[in-house]
C-alpha positions as CSV (number, residue, x, y, z in Angstrom):
1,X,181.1,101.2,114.0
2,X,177.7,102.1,114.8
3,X,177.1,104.7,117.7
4,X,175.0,102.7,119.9
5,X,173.7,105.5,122.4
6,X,171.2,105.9,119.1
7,X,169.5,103.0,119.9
8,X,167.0,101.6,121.9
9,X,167.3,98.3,120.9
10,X,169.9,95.4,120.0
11,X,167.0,94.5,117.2
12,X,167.4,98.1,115.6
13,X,170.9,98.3,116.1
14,X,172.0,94.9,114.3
15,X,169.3,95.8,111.4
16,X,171.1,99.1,110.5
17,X,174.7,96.8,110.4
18,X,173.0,94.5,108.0
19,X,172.3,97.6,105.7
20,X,175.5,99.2,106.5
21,X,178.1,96.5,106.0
22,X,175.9,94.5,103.2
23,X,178.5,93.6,101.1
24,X,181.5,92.6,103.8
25,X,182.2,89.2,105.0
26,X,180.3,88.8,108.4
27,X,180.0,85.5,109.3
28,X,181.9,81.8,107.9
29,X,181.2,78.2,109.5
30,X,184.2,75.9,109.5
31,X,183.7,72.5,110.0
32,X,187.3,70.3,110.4
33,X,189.1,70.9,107.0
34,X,186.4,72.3,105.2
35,X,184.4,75.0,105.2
36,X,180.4,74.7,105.1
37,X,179.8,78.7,103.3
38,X,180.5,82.5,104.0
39,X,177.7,85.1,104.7
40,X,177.3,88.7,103.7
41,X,176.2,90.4,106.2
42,X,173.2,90.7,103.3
43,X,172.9,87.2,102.7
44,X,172.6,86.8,107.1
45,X,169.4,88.9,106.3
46,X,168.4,86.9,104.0
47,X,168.8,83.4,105.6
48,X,167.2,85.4,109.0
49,X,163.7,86.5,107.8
50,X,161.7,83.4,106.9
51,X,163.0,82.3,110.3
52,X,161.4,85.5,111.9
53,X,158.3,85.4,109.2
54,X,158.0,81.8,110.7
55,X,158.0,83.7,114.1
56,X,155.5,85.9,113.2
57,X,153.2,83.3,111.8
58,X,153.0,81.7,115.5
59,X,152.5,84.3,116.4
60,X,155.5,85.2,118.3
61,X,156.3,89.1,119.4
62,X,156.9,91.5,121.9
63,X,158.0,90.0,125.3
64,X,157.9,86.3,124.3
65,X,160.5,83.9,124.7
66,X,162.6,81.6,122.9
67,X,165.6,79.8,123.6
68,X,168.7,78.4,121.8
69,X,170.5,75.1,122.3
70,X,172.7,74.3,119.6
71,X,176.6,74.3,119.4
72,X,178.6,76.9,117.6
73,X,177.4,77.9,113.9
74,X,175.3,80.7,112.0
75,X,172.0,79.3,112.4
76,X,172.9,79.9,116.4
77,X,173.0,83.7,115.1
78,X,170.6,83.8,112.7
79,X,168.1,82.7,115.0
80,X,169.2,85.1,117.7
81,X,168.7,88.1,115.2
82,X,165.1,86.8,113.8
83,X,163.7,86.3,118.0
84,X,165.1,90.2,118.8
85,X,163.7,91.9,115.3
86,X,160.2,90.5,116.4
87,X,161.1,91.6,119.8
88,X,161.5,88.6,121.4
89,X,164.0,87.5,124.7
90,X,166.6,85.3,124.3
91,X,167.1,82.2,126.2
92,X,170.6,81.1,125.9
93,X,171.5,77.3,126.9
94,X,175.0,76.0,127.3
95,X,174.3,72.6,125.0
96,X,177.1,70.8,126.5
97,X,174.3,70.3,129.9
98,X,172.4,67.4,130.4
99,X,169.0,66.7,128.6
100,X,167.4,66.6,132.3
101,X,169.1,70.1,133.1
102,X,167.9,71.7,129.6
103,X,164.4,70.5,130.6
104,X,164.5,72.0,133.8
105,X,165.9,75.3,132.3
106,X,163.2,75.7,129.4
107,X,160.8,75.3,132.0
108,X,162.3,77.8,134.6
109,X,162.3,80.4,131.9
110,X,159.0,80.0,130.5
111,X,160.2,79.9,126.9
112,X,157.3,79.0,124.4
113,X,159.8,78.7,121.0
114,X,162.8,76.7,120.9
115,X,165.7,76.2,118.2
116,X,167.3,72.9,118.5
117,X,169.7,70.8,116.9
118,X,168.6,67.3,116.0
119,X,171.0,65.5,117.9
120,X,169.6,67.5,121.1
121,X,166.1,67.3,119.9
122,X,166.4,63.2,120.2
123,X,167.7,63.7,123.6
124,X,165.5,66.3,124.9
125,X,162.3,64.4,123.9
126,X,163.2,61.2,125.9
127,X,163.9,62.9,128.9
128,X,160.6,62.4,131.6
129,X,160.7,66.3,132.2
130,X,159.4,67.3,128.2
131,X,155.8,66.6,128.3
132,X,155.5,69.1,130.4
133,X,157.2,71.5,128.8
134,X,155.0,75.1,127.2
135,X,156.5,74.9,123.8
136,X,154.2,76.6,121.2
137,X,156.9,75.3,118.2
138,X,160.0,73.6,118.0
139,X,162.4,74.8,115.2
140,X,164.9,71.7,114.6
141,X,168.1,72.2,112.7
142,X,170.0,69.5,110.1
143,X,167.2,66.6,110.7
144,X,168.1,64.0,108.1
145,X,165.6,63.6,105.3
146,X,162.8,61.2,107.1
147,X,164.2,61.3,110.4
148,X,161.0,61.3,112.7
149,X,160.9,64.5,114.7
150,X,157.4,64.6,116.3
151,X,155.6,67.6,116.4
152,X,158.7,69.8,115.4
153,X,159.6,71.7,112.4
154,X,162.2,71.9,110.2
155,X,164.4,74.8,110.4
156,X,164.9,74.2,106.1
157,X,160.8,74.5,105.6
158,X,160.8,78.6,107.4
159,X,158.3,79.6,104.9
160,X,159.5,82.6,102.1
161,X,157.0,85.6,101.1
162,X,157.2,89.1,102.1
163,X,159.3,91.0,105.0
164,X,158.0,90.0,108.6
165,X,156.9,93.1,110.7
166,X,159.8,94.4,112.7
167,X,158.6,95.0,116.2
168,X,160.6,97.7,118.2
169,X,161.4,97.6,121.8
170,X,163.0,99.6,124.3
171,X,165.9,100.1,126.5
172,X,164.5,98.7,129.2
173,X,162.9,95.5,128.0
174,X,164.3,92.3,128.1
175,X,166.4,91.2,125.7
176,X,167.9,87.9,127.4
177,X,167.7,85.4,130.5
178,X,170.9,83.9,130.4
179,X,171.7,81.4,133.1
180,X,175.1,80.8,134.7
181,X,176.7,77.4,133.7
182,X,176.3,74.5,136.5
183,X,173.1,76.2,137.2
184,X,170.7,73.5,138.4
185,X,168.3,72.8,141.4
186,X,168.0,76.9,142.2
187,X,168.1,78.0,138.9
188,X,169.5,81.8,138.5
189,X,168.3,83.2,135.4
190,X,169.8,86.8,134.9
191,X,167.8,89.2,133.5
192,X,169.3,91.5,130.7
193,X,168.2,94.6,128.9
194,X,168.4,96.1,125.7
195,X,170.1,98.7,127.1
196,X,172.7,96.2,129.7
197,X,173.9,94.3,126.2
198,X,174.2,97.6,124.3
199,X,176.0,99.7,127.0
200,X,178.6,96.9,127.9
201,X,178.9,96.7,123.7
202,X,180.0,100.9,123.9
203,X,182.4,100.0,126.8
204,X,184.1,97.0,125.2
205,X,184.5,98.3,122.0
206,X,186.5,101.7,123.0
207,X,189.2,99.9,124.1
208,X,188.9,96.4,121.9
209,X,187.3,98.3,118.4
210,X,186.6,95.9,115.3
211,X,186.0,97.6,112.1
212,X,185.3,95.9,108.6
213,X,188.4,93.2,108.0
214,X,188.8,92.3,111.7
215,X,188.1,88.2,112.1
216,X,186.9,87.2,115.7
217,X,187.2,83.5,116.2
218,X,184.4,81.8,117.9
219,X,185.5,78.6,120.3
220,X,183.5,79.6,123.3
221,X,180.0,78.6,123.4
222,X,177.6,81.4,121.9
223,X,175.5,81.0,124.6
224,X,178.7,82.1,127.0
225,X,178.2,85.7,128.2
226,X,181.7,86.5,126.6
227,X,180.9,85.0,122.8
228,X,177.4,86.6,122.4
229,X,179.3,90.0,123.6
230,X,182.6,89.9,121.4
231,X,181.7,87.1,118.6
232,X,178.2,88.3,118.0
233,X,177.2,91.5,119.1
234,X,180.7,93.7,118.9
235,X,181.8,92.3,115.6
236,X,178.4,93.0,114.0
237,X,177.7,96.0,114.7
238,X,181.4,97.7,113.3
239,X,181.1,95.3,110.2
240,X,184.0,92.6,111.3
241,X,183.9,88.8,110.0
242,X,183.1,85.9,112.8
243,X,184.7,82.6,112.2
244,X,182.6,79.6,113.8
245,X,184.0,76.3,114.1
246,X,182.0,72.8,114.3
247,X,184.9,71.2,115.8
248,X,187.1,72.0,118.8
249,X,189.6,69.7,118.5
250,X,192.8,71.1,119.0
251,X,194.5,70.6,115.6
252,X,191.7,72.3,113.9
253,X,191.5,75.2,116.0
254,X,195.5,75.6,115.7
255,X,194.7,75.9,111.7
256,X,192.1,78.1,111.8
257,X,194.5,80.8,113.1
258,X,196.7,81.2,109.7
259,X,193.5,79.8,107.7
260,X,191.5,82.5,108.5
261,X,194.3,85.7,109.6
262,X,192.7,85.9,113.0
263,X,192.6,88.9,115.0
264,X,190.7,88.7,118.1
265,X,189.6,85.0,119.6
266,X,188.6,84.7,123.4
267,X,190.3,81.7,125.0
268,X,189.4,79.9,128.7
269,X,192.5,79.8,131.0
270,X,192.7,75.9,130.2
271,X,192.7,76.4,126.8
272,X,195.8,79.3,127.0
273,X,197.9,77.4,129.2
274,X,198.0,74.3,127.2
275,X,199.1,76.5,123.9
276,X,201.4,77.8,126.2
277,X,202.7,74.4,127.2
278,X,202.3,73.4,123.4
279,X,204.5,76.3,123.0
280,X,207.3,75.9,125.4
281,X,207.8,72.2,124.5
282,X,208.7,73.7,121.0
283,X,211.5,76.3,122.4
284,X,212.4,73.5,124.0
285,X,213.5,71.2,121.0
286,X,215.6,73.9,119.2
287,X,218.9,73.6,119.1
288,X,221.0,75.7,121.6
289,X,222.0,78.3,119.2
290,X,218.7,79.2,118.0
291,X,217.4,78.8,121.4
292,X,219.7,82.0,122.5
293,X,218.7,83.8,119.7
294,X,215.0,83.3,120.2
295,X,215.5,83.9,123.9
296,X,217.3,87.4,122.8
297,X,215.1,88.8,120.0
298,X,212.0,88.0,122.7
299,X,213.9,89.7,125.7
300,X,214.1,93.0,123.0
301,X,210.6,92.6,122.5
302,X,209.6,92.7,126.1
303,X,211.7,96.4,126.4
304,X,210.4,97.6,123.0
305,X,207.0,96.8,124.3
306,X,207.0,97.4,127.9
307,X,204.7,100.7,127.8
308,X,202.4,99.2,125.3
309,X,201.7,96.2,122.3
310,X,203.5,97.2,119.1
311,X,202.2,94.5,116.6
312,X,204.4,95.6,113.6
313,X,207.5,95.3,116.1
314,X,206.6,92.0,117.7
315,X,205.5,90.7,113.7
316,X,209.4,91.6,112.9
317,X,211.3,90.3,115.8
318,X,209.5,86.9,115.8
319,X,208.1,86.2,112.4
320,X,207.2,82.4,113.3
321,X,205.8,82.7,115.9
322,X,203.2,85.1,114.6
323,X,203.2,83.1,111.3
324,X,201.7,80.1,113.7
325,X,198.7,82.6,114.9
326,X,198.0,83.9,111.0
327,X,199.9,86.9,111.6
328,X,197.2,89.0,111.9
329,X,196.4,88.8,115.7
330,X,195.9,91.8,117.5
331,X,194.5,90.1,121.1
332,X,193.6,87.2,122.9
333,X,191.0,87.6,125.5
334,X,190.8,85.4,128.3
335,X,188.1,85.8,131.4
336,X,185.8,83.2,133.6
337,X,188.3,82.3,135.8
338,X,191.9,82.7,137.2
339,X,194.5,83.0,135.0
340,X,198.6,82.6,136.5
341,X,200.3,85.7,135.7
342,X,203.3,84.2,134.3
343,X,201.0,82.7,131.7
344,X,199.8,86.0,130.9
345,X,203.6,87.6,130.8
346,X,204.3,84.8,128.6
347,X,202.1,85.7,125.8
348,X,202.8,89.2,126.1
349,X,206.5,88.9,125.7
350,X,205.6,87.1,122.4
351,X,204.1,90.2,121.3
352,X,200.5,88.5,121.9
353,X,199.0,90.7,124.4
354,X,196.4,88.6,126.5
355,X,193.4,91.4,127.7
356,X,192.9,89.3,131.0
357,X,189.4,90.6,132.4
358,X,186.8,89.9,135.4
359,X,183.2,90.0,134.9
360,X,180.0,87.8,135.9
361,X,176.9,87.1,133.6
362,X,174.9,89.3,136.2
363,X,177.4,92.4,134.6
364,X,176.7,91.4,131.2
365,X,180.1,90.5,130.7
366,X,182.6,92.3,132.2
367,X,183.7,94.8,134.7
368,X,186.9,95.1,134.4
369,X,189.5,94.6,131.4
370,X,193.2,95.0,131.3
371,X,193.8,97.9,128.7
372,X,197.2,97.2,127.9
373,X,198.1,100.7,128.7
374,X,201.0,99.6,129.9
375,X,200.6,95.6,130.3
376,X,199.9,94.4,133.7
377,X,199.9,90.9,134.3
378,X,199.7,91.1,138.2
379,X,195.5,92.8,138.2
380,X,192.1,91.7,135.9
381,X,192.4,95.5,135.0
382,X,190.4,98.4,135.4
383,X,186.9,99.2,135.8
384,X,185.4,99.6,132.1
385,X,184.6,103.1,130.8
386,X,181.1,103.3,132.8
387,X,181.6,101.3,135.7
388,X,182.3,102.1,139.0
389,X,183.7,99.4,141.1
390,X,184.4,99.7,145.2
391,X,185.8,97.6,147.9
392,X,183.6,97.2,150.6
393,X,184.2,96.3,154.5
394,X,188.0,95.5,154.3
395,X,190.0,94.6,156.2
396,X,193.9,95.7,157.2
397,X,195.4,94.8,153.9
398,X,192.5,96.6,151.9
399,X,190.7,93.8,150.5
400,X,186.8,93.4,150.5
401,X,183.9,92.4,148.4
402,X,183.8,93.7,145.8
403,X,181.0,95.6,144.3
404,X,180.1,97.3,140.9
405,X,177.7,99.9,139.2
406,X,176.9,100.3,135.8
407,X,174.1,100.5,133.2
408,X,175.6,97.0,132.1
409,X,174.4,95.6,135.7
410,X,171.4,93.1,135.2
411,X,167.6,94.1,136.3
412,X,167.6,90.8,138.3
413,X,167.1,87.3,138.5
414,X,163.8,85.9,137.3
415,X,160.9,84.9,139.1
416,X,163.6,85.4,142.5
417,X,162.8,89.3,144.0
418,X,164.2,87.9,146.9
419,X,167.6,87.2,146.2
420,X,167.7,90.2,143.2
421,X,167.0,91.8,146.6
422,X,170.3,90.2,148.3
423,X,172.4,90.9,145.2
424,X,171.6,94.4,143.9
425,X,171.5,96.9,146.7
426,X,171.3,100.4,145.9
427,X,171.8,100.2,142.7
428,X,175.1,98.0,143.5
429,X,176.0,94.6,142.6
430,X,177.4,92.3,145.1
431,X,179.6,90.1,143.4
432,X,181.2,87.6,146.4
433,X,184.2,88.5,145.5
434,X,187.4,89.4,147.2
435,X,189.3,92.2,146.3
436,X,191.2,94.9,146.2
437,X,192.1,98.3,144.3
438,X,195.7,99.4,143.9
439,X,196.5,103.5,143.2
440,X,196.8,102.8,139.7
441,X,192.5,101.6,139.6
442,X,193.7,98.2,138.7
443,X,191.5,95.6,140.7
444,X,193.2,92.5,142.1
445,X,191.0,89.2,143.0
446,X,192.0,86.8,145.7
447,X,189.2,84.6,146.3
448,X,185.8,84.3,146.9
449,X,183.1,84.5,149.9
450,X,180.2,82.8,147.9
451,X,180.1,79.2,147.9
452,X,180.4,78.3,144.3
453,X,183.6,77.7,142.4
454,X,185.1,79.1,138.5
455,X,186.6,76.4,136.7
456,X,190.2,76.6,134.6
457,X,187.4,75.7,131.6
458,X,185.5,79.1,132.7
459,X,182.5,77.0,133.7
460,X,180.5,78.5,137.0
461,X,179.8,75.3,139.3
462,X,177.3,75.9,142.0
463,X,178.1,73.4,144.9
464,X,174.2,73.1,145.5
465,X,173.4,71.9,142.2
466,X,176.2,69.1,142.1
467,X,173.9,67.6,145.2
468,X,171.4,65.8,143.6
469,X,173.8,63.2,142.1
470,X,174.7,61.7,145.4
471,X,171.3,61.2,146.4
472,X,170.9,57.6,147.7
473,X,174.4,57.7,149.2
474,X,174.2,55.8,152.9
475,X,175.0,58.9,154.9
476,X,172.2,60.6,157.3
477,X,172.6,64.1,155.8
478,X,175.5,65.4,153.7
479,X,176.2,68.8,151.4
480,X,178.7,70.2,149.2
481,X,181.4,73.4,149.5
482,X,183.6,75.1,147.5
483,X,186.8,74.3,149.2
484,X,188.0,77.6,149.3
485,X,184.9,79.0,151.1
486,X,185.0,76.6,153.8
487,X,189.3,77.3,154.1
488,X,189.4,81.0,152.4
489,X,192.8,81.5,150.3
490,X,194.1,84.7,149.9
491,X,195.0,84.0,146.3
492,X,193.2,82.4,143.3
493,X,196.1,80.4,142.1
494,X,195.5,77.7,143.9
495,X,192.9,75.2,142.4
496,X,189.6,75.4,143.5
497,X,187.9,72.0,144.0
498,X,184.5,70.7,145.2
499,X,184.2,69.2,148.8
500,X,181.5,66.7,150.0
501,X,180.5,67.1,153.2
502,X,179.0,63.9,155.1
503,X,177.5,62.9,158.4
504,X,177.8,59.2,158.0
505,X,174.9,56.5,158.9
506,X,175.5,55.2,162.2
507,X,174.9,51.8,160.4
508,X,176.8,51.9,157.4
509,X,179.4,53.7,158.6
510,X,182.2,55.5,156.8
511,X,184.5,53.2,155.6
512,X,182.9,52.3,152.2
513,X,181.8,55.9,151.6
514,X,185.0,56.9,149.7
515,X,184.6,54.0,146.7
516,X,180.8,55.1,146.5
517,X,181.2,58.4,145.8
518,X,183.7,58.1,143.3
519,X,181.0,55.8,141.4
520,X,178.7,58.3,141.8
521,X,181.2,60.7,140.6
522,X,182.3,59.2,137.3
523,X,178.2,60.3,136.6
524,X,179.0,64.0,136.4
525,X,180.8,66.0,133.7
526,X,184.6,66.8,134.4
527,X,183.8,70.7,135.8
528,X,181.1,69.1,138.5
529,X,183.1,66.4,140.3
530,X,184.1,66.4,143.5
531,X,187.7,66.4,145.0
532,X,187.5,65.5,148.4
533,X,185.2,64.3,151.2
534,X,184.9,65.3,154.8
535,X,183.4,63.0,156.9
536,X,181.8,65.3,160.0
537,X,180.0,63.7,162.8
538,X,177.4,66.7,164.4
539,X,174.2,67.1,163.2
540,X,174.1,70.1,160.1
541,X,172.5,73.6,161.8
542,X,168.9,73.7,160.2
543,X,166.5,76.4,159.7
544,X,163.2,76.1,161.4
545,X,161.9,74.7,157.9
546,X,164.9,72.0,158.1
547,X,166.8,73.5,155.1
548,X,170.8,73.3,156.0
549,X,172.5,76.6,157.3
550,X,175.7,76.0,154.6
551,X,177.0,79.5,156.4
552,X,176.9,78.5,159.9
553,X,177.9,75.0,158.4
554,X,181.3,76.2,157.3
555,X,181.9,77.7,160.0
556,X,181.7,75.0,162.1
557,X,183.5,73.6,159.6
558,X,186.5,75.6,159.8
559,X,186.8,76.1,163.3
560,X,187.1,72.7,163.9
561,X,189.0,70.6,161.2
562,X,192.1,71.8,159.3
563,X,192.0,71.3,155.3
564,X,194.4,68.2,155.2
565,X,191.6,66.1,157.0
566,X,189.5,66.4,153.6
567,X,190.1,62.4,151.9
568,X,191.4,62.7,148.7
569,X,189.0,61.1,145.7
């Protein structure tokens, strides 16, 4: 791989892997059954620079901003490479949001260029929000020959002719503003550097190295913190292959595994537990003798293995079952959100280590990794080569919030000083996490002081934001908590759930308020509904400007009522 403490910029650093690796396999789009082509990581050049020439002829350059919203496929990349070689900022957006959210986002981050696919575009440009929008140009992707796309351009018509100018930046420029998923009403846009993406790259890749050959399989959103890390940045720049998939149905994704000889894919805790439900339903239907056997040969496995993964072993012991995976993978990694320990002990004893990890997008990605050295399946690992984690004001039993340093560690939110201020103090980043370090370095999460929950789907859901859909509802004032902020658990293998928090109309009463909300619920996607209402009768603690005290509100709320008076929806 490249030795990335030689550049100053992500722009530089993925030029010089073009170059080097020219002739291998970097990137192939799948779509169902068949696949759409395979790049070169020459040919990627090639498809890239009319999009940046296109750039340039805006003109587009140091500093400005442009933002992605399309699902999973190689334009997503090629775009990203031609907006940092003219030494633009990315502006990742998740496209599963709403068209009114996306609006709201391209306007919070100021971007003036955005790549769209056409489906979205026909969305976007109904939604009341886009007049107002400051796009300079509009690249749109896969328009159908005379579909009517406004004042747009065709991603097909990026004009040929000589090299664009590459413009150089450094370390400390910007080189994204990703937002959190469920970000809404207070939109948190974290600022990252050149130097954040390519210091958590070094980190990640001296325990998890590609090289030329490797296949990373992309199912995550590219715009995920996790995918533009390991299925964009890490494979490209030590020469490895990323598959992309325009389909996530579950039979497809199952075939891409032998298809394609995988050897890293990252995974959401929903999507490992059902493959490990998938799995054990399967063990379940052989007949008893075979079952023993398997049960035996995977019991040897676990003591062969016990200090650390030995692929070649594992591949020998239980041939099908690697067969099923290509028999070529090396890791799956899972992070976002909680995953059950036997889940992970599971996969491990399969000889399909699972690198469980914790990290936030204001990190870059991760802070901590489980190095496998030996298997833990109890911890979210230890702190990444770099980073310094601590546990701060804990209590009896050691655990704290938990804190982190590192040249990965965003320079802030944007347009927000004040509550960069809150988060980064001293150089340290407060997560809102509970924690604590056992005398091997391995950190252990068990819950959360913030007031925002992680879903099993890895999607961040601020409570706040979920707020505006029950507008309207008949209640005099009303708000919406993480369940486990208002009732703190002490582990994270419980579900976390939303909670909606209502002072009833003396008028309407509270006996109809149950059917209403879940109308008003069926509204939201899956990750954003809430589980429960609380019907409280005081009046909600208010600043002197009248916005809600949610802090002083849960307490109150937990002093006084006991979890099992929340109403079921």
């Amino acid at each position: 791989m490249l030795d990335l403490s030689h550049y100053d910029s992500l722009g530089a650093a993925l030029g010089d892997a073009l170059d080097r690796f020219a002739d291998h396999i970097c990137l192939i789009e799948a779509d169902r059954d068949r696949e759409n082509h395979r790049l070169t990581y020459r040919q990627f050049r090639e498809r890239a620079m009319p999009v940046a020439r296109a750039l340039e002829n805006l003109p587009f350059g140091a500093g400005n901003r442009a933002a992605i919203l399309m699902s999973n496929q190689s334009k997503w990349l090629i775009a990203a490479y031609a907006i940092l070689y003219r030494g633009g900022v990315i502006v990742p957006l998740d496209y599963k949001l709403s068209a009114r959210e996306h609006a709201e986002l391209l306007a919070h981050s100021k971007a003036e260029v955005l790549f769209i696919e056409y489906p979205l575009w026909r969305m976007l440009r109904n939604e009341p929000g886009f007049a107002a929008l400051a796009l300079r140009a509009v690249f749109v992707t896969e328009a159908p020959e005379g579909a009517e796309i406004g004042s747009a351009r065709r991603w097909e018509e990026c004009p040929e002719g000589p090299a664009p100018t590459f413009v150089p930046r450094k370390r400390q420029d910007w080189a994204g503003i990703v937002y959190s998923s469920g970000t809404g009403g207070r939109p948190k846009g974290c600022i990252l550097t050149h130097e954040n993406y390519l210091e958590q790259c070094r980190s990640l890749t001296t325990w998890y190295p590609f090289w030329p050959g490797v296949r990373y399989l992309s199912i995550l959103p590219t715009n995920h913190a996790i995918d533009f890390m390991v299925g964009f940045i890490g494979p490209f720049v030590c020469g490895a292959a990323v598959v992309h998939l325009r389909t996530l149905r579950p039979e497809f994704i199952r075939d891409a595994f032998p298809r394609y000889r995988i050897t890293y894919a990252s995974v959401v805790p929903l999507v490992l537990k059902n493959v490990e439900r998938s799995l054990r339903a399967r063990f379940d239907q052989l007949p008893p003798m075979r079952r023993r056997v398997l049960d035996g040969l995977i019991a040897l496995n676990r003591g062969l293995t016990r200090r650390q993964p030995h692929p070649r072993i594992s591949r020998l012991l239980l041939p099908q079952v690697h067969q099923a995976f290509g028999g070529q993978l090396l890791t799956l990694i899972v992070g976002g959100a909680f995953t059950e320990p036997a889940t992970l002990q599971f996969f491990y004893d399969l000889g399909l280590p699972v690198a469980n990890g914790y990290g936030l997008t204001e990190a870059c990605t991760a802070i901590t990794v489980n190095d496998l050295r030996p298997f833990r399946a109890d911890t979210v690992g230890k702190p990444l080569p770099g980073v310094e984690i601590r546990i701060t004001d804990a209590g009896p039993d050691g655990v704290g919030e938990v804190q982190a340093r590192a040249k990965s560690i965003m320079a802030g939110y944007l347009d927000d000083p004040g509550l960069t201020a809150e988060t980064i103090v001293d150089g340290w980043l407060h997560t809102g996490d509970l924690g604590w370090l056992d005398e091997q370095g391995h950190l252990h999460l068990v819950g959360r002081e913030k007031n925002m929950i992680v879903t099993e789907g890895g999607k961040n859901v601020y409570p706040e934001d979920v707020e505006h859909a029950f507008e309207g509802v008949p209640a005099k004032e009303f708000c919406i908590f993480a369940a486990n902020y208002l009732w703190p658990a002490r582990s994270l293998g419980g579900r976390e759930s939303l909670i909606l928090v209502v002072r009833p109309d003396g008028e309407a009463g509270a006996d109809g308020l149950p059917a209403l909300v879940a109308e008003r619920n069926r509204r939201l996607a899956d990750f954003k509904r809430v589980s429960g209402l609380l019907v409280w009768e005081s009046d909600f603690p208010r600043t002197a400007s009248l916005k809600i005290k949610r802090p002083e509100l849960a307490r109150q709320i937990a002093e006084r009522v006991e979890r099992s008076a929340v109403i079921d929806l």
